[in-house]
PDB file of N, CA, C, O and CB in Angstrom:
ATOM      1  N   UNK A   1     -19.881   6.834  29.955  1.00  0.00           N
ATOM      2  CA  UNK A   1     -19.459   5.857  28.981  1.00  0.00           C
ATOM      3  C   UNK A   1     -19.391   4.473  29.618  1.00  0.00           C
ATOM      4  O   UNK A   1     -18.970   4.464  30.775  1.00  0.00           O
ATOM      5  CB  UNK A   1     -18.107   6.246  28.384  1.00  0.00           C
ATOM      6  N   UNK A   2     -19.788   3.093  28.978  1.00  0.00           N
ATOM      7  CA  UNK A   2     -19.587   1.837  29.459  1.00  0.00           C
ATOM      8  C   UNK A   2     -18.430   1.546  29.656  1.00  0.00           C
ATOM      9  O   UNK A   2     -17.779   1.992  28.711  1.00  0.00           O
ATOM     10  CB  UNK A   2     -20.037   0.980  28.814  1.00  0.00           C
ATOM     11  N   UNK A   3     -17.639   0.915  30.537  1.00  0.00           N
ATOM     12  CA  UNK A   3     -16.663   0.454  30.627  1.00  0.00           C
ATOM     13  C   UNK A   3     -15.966  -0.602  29.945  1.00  0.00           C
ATOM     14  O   UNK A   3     -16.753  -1.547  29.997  1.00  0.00           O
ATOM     15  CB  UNK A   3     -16.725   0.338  31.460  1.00  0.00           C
ATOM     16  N   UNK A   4     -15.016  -0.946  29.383  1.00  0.00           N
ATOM     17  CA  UNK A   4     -14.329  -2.452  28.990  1.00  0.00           C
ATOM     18  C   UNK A   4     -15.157  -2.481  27.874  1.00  0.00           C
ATOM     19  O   UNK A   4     -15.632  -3.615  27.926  1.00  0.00           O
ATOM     20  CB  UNK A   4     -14.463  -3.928  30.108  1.00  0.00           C
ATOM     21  N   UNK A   5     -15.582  -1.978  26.983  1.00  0.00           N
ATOM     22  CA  UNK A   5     -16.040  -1.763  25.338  1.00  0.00           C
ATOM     23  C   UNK A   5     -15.032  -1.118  24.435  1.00  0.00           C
ATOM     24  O   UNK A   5     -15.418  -1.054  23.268  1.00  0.00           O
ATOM     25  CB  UNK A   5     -17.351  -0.782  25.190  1.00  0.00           C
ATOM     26  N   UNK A   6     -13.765  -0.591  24.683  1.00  0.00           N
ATOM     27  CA  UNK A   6     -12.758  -0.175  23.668  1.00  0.00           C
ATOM     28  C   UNK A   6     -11.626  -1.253  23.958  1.00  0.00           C
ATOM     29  O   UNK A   6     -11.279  -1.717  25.045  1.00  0.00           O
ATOM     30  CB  UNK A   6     -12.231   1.484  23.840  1.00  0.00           C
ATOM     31  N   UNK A   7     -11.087  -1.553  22.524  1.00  0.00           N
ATOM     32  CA  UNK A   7      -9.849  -2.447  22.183  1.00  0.00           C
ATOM     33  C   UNK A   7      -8.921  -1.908  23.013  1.00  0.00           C
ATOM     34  O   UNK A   7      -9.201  -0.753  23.333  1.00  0.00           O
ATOM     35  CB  UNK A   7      -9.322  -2.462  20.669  1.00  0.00           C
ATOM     36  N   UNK A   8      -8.053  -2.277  23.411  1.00  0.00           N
ATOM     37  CA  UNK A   8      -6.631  -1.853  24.008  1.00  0.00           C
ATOM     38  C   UNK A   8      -5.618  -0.828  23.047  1.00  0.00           C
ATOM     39  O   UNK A   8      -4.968  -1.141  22.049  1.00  0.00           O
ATOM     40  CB  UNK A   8      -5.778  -3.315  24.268  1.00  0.00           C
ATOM     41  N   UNK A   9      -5.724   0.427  23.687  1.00  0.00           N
ATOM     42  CA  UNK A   9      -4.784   1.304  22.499  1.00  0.00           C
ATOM     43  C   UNK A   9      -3.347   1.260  23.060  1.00  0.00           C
ATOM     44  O   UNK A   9      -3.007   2.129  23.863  1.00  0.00           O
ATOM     45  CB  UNK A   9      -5.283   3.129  22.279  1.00  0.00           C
ATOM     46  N   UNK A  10      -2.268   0.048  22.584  1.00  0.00           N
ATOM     47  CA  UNK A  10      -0.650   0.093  22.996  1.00  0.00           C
ATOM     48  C   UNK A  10      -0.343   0.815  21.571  1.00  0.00           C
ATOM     49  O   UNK A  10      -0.906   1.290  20.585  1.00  0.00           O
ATOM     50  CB  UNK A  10       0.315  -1.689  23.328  1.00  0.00           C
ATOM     51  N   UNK A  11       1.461   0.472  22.374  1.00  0.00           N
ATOM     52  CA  UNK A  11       2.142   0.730  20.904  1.00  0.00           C
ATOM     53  C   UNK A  11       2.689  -0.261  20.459  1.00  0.00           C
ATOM     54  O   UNK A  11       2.898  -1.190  21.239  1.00  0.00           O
ATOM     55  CB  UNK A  11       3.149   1.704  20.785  1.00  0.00           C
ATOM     56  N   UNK A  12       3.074  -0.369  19.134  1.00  0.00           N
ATOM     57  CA  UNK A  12       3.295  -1.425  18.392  1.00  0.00           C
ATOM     58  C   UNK A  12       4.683  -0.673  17.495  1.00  0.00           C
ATOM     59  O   UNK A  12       5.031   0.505  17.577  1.00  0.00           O
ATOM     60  CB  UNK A  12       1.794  -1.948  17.505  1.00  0.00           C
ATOM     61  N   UNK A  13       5.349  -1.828  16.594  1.00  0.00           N
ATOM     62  CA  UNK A  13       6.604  -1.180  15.899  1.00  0.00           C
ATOM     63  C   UNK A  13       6.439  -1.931  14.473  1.00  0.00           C
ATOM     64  O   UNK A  13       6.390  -3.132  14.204  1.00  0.00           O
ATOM     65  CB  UNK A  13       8.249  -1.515  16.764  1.00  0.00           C
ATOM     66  N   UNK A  14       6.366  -0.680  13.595  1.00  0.00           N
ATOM     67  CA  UNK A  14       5.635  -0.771  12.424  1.00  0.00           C
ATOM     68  C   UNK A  14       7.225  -0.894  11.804  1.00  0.00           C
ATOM     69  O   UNK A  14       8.110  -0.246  12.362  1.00  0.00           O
ATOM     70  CB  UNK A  14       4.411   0.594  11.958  1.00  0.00           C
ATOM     71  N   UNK A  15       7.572  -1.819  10.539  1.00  0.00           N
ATOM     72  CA  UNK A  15       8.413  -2.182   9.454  1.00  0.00           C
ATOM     73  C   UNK A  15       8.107  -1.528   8.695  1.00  0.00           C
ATOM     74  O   UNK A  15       6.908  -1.337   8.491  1.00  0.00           O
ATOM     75  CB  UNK A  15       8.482  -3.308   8.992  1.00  0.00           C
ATOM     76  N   UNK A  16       9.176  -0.855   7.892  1.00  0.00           N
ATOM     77  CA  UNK A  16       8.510  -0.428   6.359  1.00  0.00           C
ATOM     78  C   UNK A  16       9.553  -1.259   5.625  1.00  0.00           C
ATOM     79  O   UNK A  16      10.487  -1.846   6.172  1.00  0.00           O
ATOM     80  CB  UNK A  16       8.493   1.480   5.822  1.00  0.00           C
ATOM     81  N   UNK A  17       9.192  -1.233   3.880  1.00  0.00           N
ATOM     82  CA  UNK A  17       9.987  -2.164   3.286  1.00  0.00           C
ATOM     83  C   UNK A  17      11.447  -2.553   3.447  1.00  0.00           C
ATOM     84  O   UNK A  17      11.988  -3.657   3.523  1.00  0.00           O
ATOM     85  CB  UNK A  17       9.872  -1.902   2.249  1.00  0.00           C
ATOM     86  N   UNK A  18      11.997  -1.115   3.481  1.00  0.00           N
ATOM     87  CA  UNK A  18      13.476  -0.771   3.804  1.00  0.00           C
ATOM     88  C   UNK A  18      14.258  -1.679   4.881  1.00  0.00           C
ATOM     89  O   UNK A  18      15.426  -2.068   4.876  1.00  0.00           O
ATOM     90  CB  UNK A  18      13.507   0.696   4.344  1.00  0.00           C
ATOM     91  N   UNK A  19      13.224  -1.882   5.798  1.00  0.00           N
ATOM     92  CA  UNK A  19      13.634  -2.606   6.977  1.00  0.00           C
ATOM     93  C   UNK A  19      13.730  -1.278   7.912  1.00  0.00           C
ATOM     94  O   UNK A  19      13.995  -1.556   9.081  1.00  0.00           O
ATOM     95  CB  UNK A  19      15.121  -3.577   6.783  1.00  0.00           C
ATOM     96  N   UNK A  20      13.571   0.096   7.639  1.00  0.00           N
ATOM     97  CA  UNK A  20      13.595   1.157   8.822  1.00  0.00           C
ATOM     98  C   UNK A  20      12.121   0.567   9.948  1.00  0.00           C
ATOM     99  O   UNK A  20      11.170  -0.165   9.675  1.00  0.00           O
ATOM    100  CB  UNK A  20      13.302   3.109   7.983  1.00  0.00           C
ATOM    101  N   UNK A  21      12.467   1.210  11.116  1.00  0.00           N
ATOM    102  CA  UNK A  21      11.193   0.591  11.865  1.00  0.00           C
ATOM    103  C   UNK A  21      10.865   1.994  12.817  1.00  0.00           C
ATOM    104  O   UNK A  21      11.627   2.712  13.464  1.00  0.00           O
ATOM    105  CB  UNK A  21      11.603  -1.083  12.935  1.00  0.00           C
ATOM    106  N   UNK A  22       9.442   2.045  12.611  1.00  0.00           N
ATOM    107  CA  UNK A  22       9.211   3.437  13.652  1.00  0.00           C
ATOM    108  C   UNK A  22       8.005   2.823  14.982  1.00  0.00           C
ATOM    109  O   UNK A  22       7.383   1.778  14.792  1.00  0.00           O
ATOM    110  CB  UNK A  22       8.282   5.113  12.463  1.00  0.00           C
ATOM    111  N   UNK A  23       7.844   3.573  16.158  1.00  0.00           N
ATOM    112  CA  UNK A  23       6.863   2.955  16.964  1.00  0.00           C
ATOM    113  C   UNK A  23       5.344   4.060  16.708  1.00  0.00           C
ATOM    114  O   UNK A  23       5.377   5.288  16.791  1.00  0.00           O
ATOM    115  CB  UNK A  23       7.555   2.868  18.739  1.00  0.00           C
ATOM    116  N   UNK A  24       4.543   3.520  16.504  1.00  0.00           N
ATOM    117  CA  UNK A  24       2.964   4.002  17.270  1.00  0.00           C
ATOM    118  C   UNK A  24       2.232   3.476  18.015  1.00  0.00           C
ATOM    119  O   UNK A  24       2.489   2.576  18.814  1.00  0.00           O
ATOM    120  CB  UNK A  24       2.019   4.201  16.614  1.00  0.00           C
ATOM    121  N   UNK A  25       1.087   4.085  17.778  1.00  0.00           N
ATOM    122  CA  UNK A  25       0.302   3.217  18.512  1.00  0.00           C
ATOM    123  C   UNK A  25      -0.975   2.821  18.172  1.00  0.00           C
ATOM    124  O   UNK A  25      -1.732   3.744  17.872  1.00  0.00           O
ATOM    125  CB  UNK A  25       0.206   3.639  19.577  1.00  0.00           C
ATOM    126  N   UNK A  26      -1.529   1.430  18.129  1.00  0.00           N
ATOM    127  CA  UNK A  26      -2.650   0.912  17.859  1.00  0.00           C
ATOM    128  C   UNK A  26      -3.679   0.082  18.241  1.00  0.00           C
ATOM    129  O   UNK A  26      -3.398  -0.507  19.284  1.00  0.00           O
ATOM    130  CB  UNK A  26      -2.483   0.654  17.268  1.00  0.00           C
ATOM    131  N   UNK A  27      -4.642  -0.161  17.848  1.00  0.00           N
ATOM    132  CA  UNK A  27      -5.423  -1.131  18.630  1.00  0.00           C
ATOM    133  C   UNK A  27      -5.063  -2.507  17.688  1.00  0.00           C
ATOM    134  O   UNK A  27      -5.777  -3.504  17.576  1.00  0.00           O
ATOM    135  CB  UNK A  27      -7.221  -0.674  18.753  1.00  0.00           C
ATOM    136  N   UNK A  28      -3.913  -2.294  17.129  1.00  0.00           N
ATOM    137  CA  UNK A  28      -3.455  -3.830  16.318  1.00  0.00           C
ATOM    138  C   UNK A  28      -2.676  -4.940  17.388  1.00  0.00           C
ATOM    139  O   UNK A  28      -1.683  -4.810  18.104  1.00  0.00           O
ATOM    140  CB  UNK A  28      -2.134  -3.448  14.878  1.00  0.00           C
ATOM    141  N   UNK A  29      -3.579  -6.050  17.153  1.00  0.00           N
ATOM    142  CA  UNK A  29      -2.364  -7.466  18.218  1.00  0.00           C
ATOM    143  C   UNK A  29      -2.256  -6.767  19.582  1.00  0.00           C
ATOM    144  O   UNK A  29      -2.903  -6.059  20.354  1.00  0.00           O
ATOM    145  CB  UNK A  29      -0.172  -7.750  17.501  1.00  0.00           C
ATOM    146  N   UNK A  30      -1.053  -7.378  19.432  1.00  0.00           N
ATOM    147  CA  UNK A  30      -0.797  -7.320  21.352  1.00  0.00           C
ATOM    148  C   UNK A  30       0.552  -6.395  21.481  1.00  0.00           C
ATOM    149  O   UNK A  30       1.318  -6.270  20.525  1.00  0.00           O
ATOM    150  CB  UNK A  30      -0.350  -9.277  22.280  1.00  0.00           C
ATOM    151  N   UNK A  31       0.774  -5.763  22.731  1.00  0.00           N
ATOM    152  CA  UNK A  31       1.854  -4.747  22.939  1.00  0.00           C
ATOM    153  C   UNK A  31       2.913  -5.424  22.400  1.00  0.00           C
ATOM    154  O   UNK A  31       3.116  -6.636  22.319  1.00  0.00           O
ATOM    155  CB  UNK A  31       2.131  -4.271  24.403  1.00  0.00           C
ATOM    156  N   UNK A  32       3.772  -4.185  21.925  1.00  0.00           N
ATOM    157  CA  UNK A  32       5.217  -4.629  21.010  1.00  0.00           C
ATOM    158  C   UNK A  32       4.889  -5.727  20.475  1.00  0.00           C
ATOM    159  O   UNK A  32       5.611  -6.718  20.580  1.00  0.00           O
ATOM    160  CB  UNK A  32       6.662  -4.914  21.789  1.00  0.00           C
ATOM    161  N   UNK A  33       3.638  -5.736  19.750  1.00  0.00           N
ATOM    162  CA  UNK A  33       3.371  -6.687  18.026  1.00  0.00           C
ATOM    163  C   UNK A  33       4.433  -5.867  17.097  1.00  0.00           C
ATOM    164  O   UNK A  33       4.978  -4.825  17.463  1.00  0.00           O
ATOM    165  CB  UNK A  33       1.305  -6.459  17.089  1.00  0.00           C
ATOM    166  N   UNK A  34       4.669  -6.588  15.667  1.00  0.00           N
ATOM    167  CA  UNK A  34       5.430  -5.453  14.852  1.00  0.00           C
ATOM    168  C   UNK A  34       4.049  -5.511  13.702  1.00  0.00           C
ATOM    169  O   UNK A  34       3.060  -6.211  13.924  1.00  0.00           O
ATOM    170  CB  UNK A  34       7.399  -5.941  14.124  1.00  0.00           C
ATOM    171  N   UNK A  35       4.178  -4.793  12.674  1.00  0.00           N
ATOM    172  CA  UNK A  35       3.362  -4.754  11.482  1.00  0.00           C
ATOM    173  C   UNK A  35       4.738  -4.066  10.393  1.00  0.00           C
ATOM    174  O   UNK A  35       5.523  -3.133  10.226  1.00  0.00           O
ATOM    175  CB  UNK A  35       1.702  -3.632  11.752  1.00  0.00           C
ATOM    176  N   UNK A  36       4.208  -5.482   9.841  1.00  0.00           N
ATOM    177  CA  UNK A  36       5.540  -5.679   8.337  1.00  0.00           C
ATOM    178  C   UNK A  36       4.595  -4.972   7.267  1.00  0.00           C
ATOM    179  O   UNK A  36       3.433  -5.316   7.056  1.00  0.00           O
ATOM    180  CB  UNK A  36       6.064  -7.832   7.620  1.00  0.00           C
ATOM    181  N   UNK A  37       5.261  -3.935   6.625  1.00  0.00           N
ATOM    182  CA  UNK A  37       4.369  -3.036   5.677  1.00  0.00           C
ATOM    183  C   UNK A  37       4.833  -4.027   4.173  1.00  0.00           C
ATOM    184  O   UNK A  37       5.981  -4.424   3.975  1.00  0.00           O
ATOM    185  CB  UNK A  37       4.946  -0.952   5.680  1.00  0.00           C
ATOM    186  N   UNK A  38       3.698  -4.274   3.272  1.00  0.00           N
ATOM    187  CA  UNK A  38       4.448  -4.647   1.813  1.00  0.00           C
ATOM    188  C   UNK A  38       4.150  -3.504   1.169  1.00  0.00           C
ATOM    189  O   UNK A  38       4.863  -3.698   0.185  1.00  0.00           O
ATOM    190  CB  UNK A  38       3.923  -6.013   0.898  1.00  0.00           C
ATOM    191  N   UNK A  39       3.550  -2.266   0.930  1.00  0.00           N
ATOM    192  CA  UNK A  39       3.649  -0.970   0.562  1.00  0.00           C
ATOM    193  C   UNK A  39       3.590   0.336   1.637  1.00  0.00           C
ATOM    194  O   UNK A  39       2.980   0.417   2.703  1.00  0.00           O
ATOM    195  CB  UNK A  39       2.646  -0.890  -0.349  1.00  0.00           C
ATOM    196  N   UNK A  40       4.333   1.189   1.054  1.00  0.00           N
ATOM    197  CA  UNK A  40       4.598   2.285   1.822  1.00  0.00           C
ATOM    198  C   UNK A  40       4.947   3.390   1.189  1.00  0.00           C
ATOM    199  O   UNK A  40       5.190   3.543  -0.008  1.00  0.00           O
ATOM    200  CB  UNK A  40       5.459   2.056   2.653  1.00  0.00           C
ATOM    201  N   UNK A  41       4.951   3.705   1.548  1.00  0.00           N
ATOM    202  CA  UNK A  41       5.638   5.301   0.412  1.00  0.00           C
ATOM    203  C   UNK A  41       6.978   5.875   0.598  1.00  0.00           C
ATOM    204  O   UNK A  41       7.318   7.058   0.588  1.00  0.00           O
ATOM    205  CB  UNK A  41       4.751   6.859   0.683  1.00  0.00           C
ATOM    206  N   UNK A  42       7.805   4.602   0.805  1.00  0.00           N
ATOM    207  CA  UNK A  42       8.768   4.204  -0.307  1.00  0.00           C
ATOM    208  C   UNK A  42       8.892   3.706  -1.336  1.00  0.00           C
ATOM    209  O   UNK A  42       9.774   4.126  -2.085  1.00  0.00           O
ATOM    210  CB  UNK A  42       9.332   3.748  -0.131  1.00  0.00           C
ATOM    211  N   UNK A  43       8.006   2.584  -1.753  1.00  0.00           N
ATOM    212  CA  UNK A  43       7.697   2.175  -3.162  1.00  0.00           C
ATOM    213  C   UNK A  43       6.618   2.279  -3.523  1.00  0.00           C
ATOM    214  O   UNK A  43       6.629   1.974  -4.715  1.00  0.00           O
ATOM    215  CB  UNK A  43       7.933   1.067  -3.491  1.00  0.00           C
ATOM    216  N   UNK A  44       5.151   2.662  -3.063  1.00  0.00           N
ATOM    217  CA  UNK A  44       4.179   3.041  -3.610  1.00  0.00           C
ATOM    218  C   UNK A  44       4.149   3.911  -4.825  1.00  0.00           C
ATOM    219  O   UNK A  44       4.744   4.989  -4.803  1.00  0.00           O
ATOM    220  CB  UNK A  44       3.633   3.464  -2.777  1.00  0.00           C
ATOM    221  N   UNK A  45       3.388   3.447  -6.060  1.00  0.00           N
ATOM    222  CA  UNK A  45       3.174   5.017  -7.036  1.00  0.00           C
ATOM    223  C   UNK A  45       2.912   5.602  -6.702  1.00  0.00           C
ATOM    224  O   UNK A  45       3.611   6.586  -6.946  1.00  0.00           O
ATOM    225  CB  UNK A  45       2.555   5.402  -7.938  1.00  0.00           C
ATOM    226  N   UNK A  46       1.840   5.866  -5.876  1.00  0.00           N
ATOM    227  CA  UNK A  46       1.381   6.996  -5.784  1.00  0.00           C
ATOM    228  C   UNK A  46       1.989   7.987  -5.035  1.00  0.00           C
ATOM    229  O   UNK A  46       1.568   9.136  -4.897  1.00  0.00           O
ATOM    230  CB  UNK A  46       0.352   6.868  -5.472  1.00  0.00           C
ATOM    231  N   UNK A  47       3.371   7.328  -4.376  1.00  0.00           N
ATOM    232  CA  UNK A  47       4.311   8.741  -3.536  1.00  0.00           C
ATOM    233  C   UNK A  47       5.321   9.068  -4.511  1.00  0.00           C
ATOM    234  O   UNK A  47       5.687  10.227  -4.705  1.00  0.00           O
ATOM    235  CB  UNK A  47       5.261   8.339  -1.878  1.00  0.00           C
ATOM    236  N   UNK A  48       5.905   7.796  -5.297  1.00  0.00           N
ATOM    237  CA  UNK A  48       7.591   7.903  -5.603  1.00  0.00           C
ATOM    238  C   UNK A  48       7.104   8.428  -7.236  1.00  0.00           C
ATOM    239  O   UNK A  48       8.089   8.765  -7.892  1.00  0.00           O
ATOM    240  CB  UNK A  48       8.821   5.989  -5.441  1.00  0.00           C
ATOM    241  N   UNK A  49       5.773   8.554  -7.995  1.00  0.00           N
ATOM    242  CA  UNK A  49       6.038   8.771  -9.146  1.00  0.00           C
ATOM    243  C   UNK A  49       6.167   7.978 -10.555  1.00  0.00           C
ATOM    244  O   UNK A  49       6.048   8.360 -11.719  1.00  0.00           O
ATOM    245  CB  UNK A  49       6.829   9.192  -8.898  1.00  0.00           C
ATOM    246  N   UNK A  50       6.443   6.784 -10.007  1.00  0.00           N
ATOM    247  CA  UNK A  50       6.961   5.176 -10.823  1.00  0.00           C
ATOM    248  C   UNK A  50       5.977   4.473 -10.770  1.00  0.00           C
ATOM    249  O   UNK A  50       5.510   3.995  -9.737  1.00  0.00           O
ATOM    250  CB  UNK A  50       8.171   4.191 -10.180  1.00  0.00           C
ATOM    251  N   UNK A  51       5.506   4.317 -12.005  1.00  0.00           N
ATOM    252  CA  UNK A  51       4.589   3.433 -12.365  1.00  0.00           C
ATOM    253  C   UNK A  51       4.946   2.551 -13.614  1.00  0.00           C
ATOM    254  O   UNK A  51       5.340   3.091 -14.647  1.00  0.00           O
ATOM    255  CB  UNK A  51       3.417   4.150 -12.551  1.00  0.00           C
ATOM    256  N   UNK A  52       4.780   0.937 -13.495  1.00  0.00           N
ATOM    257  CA  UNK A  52       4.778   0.198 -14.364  1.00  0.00           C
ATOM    258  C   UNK A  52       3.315  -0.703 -14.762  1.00  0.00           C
ATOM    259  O   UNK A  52       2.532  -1.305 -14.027  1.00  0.00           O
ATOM    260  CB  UNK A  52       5.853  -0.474 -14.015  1.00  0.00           C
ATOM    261  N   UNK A  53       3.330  -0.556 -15.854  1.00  0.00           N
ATOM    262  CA  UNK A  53       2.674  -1.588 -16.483  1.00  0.00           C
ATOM    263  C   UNK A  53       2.967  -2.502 -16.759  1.00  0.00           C
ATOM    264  O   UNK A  53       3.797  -2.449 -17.667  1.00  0.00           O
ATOM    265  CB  UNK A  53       2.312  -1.468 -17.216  1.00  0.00           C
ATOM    266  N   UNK A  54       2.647  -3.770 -16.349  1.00  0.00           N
ATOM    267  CA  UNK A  54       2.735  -5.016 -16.557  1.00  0.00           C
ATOM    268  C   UNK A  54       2.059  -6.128 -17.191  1.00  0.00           C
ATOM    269  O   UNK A  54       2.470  -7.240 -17.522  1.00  0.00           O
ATOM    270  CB  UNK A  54       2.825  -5.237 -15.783  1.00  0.00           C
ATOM    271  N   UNK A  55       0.415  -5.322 -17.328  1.00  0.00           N
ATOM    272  CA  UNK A  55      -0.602  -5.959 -18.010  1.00  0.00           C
ATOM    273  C   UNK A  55      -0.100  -6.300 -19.392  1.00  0.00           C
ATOM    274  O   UNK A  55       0.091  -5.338 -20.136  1.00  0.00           O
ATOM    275  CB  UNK A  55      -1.829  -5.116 -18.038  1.00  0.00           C
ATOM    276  N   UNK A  56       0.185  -7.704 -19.936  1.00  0.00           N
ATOM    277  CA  UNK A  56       0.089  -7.898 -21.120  1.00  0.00           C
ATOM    278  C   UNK A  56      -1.201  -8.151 -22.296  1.00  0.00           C
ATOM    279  O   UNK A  56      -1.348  -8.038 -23.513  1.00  0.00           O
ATOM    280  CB  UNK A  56       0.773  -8.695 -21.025  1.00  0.00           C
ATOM    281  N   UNK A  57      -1.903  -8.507 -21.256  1.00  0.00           N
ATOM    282  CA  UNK A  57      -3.613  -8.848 -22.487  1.00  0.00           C
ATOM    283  C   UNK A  57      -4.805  -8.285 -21.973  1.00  0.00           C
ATOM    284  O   UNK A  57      -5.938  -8.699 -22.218  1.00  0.00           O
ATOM    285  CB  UNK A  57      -4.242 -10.712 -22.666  1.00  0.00           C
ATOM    286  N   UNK A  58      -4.395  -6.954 -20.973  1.00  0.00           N
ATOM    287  CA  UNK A  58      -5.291  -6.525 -20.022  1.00  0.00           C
ATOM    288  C   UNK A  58      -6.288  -5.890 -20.923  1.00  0.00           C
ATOM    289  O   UNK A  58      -6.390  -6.302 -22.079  1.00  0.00           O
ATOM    290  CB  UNK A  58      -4.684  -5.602 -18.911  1.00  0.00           C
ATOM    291  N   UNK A  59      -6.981  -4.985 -20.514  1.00  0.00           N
ATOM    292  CA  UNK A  59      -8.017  -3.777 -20.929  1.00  0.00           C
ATOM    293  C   UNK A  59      -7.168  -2.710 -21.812  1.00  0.00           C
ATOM    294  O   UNK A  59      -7.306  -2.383 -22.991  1.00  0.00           O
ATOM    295  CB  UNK A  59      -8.700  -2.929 -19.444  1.00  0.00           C
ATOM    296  N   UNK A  60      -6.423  -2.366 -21.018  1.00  0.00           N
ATOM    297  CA  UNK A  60      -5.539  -1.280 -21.886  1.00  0.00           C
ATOM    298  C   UNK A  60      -4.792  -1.462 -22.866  1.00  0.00           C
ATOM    299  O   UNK A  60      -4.643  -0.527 -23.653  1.00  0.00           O
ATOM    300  CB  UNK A  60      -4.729  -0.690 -21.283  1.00  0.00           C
ATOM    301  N   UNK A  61      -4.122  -2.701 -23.087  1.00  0.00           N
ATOM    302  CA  UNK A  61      -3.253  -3.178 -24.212  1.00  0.00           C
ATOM    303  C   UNK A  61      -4.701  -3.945 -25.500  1.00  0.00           C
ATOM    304  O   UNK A  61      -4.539  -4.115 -26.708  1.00  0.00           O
ATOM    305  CB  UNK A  61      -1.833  -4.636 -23.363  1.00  0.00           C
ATOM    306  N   UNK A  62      -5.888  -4.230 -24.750  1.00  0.00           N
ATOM    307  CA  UNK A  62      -7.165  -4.736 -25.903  1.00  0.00           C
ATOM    308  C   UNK A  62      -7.186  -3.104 -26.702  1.00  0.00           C
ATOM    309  O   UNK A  62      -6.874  -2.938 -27.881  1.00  0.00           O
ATOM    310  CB  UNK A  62      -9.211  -5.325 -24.905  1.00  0.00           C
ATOM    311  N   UNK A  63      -7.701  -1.809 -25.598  1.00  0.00           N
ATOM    312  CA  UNK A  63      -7.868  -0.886 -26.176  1.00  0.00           C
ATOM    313  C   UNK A  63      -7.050  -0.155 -26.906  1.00  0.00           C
ATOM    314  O   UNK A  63      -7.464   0.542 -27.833  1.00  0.00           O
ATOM    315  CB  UNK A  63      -8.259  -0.410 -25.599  1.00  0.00           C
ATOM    316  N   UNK A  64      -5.417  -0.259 -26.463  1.00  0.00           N
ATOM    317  CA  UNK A  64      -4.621   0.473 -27.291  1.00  0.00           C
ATOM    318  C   UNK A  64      -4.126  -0.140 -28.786  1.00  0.00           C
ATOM    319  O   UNK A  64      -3.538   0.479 -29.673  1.00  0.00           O
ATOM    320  CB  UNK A  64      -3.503   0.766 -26.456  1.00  0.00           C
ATOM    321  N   UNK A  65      -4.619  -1.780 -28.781  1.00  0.00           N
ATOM    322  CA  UNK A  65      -4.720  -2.441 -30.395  1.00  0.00           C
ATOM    323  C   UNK A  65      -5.765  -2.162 -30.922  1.00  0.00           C
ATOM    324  O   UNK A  65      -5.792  -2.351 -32.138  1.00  0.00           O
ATOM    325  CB  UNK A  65      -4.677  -3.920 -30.609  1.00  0.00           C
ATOM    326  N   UNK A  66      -6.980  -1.636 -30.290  1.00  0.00           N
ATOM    327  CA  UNK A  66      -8.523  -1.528 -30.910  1.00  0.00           C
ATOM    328  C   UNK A  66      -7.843   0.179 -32.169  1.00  0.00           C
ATOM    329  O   UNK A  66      -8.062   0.190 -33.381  1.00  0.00           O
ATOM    330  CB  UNK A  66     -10.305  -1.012 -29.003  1.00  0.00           C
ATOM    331  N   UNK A  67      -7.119   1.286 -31.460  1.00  0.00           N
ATOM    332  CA  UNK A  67      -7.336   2.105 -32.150  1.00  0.00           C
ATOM    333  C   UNK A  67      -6.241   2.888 -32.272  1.00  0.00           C
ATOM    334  O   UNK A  67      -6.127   4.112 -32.215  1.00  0.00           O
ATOM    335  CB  UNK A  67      -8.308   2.604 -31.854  1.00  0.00           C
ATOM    336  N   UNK A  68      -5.056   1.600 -32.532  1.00  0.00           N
ATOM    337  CA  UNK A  68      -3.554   2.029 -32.937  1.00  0.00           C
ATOM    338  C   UNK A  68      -3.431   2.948 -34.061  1.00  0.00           C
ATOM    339  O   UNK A  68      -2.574   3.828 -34.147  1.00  0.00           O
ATOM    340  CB  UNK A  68      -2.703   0.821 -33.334  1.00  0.00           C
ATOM    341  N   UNK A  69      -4.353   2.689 -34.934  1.00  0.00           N
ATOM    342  CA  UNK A  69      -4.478   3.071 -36.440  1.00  0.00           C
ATOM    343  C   UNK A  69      -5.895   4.320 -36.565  1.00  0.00           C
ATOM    344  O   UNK A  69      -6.643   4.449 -37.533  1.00  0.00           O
ATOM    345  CB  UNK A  69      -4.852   1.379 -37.454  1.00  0.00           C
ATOM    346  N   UNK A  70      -5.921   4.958 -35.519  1.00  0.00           N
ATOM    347  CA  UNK A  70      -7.375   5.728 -35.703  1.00  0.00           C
ATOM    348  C   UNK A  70      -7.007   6.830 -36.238  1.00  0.00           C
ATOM    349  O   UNK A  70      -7.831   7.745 -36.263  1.00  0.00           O
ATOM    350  CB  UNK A  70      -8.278   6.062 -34.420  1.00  0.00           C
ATOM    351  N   UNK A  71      -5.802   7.017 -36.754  1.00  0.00           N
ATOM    352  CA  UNK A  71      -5.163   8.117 -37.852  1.00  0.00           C
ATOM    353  C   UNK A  71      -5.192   9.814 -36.930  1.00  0.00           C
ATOM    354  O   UNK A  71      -5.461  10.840 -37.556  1.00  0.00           O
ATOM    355  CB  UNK A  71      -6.462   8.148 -39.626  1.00  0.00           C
ATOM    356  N   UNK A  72      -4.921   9.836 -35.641  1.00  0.00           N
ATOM    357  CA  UNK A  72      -4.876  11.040 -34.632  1.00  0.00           C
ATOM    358  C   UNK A  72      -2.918  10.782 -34.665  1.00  0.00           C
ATOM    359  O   UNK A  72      -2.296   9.731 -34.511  1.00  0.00           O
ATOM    360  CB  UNK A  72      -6.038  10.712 -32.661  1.00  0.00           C
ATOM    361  N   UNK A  73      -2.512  11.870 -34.867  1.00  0.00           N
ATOM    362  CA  UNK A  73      -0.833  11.874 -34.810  1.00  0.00           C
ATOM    363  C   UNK A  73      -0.264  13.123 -33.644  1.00  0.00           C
ATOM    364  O   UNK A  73       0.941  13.288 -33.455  1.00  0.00           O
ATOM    365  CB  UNK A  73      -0.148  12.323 -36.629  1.00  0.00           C
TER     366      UNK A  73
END
């Protein structure tokens, strides 16, 4: 293998929203960098279940006025 061709693998101390902090390790920044998470699965849908819609004039609110009245009960 060539030498001095791979990034530096340290560890680093990853934030999650909570403010809990765990260590790994990465080829991110420089030793004891932190990485501030803005999703995680603490508030992600796709872990916790909770999903909001917020779209007011999106695709889904065009389609759900297109066929409010399509007479299916």
């Amino acid at each position: 293998m060539k030498k001095d061709i791979h990034p530096d693998y340290h560890e680093v101390e990853v934030v999650m929203t909570d403010g809990s902090t765990f260590k790994t390790r990465s080829t991110y920044g420089k030793v004891g960098d932190q990485i501030k998470l803005d999703l995680d699965p603490l508030n992600h849908p796709a872990w916790t279940g909770r999903q909001s819609l917020i779209e007011s004039s999106g695709q889904l609110v065009k389609f759900k006025n297109r066929f409010k009245n399509f007479g299916i009960k």
